[in-house]
Backbone bond lengths (Angstrom), bond angles and torsions (degrees), N, CA, C in turn:
res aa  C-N    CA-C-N  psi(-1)  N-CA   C-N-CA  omega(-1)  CA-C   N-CA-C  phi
1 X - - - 1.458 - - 1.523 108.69 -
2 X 1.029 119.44 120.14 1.453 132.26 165.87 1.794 114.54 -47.53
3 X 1.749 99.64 137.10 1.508 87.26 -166.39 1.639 105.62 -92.59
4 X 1.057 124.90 167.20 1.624 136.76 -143.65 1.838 98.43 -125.74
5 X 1.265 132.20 103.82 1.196 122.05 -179.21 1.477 120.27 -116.08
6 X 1.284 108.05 122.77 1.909 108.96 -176.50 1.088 87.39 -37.28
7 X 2.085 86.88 172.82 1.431 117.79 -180.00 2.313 92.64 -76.19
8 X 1.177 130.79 -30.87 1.317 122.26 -162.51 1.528 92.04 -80.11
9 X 1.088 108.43 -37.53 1.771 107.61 179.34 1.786 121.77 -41.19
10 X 1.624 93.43 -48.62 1.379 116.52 -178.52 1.797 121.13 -62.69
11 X 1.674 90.79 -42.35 0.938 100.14 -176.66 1.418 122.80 -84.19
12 X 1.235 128.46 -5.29 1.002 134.11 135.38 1.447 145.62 -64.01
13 X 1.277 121.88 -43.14 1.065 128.54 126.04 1.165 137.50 -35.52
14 X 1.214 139.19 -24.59 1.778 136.26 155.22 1.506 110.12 -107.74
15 X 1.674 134.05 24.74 1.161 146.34 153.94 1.722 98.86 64.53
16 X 1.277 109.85 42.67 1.725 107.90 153.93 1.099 154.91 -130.48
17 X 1.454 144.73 168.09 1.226 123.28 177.21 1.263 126.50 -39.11
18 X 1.398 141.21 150.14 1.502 139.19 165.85 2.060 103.43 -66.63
19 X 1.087 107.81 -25.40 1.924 101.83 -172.71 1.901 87.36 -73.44
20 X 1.074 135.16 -15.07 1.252 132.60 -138.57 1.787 86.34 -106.73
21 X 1.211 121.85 -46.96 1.561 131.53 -158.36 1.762 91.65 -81.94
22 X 1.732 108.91 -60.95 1.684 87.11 159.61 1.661 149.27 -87.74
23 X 1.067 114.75 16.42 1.415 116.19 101.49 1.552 138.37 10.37
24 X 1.252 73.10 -98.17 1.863 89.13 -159.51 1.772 87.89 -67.13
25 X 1.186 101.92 -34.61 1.673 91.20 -169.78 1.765 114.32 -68.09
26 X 1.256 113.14 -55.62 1.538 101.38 158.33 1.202 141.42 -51.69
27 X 1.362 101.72 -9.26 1.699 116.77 -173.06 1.695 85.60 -83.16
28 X 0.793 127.66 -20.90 1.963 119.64 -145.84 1.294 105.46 74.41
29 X 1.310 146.69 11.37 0.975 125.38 -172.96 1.650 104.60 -94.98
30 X 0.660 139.98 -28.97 1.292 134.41 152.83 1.477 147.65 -75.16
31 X 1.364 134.28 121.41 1.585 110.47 -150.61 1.374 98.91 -87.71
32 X 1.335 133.10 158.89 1.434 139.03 -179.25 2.044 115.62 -162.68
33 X 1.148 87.02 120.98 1.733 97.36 163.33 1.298 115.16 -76.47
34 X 1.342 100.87 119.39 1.586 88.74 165.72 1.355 115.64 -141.10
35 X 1.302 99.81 150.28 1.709 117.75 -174.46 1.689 112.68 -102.09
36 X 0.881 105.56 106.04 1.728 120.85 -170.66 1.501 103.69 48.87
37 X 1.821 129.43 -87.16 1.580 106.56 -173.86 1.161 113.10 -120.79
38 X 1.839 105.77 12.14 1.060 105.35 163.90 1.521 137.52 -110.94
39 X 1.175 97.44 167.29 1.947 91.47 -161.34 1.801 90.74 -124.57
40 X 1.486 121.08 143.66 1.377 158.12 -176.70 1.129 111.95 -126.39
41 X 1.771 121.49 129.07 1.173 124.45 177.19 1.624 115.36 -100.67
42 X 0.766 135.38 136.33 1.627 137.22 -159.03 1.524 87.49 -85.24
43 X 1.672 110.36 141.13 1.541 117.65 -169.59 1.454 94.11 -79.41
44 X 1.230 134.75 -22.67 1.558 131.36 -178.40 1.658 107.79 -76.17
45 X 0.769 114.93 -41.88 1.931 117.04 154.52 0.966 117.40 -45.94
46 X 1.222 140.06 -47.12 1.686 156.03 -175.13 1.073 105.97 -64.03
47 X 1.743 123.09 -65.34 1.506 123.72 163.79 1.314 113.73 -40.68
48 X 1.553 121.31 -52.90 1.230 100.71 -163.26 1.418 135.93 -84.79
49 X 1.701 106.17 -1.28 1.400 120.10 151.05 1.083 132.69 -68.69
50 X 1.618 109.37 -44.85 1.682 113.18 158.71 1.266 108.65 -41.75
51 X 1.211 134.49 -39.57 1.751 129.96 -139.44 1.790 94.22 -104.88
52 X 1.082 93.08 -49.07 1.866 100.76 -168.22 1.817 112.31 -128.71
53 X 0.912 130.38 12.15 1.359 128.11 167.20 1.565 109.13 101.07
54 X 1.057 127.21 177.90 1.434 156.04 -178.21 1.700 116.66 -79.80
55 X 1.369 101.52 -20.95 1.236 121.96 173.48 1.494 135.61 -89.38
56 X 1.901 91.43 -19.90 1.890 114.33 164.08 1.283 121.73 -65.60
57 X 1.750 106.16 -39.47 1.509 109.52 179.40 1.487 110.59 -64.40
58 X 1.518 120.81 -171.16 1.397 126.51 179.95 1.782 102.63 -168.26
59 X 1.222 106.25 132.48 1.550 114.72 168.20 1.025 112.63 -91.89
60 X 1.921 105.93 111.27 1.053 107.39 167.00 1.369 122.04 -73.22
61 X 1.986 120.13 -164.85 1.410 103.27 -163.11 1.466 99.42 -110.19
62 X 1.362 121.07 -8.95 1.910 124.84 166.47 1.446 91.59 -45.82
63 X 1.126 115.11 170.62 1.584 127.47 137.70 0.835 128.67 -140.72
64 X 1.899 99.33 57.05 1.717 113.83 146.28 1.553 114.88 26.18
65 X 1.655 111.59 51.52 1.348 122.51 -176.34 1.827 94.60 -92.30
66 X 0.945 123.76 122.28 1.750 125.56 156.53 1.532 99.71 -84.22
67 X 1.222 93.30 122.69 1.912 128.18 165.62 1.306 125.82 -68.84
């Protein structure tokens, strides 16, 4: 199972504001699971912003909601 990292996790890890991470998450620009009000960033998303930008990922149109 792929590991699941908060939005503060992330944002630490890519050195930014927290207004900045939600953001991207209401924008769609960021993909996120979320389980009732909370939202998880998939560690394979994480890499691929580190690696290639914000602009590599893509929102899909599920929303990878866990039940």
């Amino acid at each position: 199972m792929e590991k699941l990292y908060t939005a503060e996790e992330v944002r630490v890890a890519l050195k930014m504001k927290m207004p900045t991470i939600r953001s991207w998450i209401h924008q769609q620009r960021l993909p996120v699971v979320r389980a009732g009000r909370s939202v998880r960033i998939r560690e394979s998303v994480l890499i691929k912003i580190i690696e290639e930008g914000l602009d590599a990922v893509k929102v899909e149109n599920s929303t990878g909601s866990i039940n």
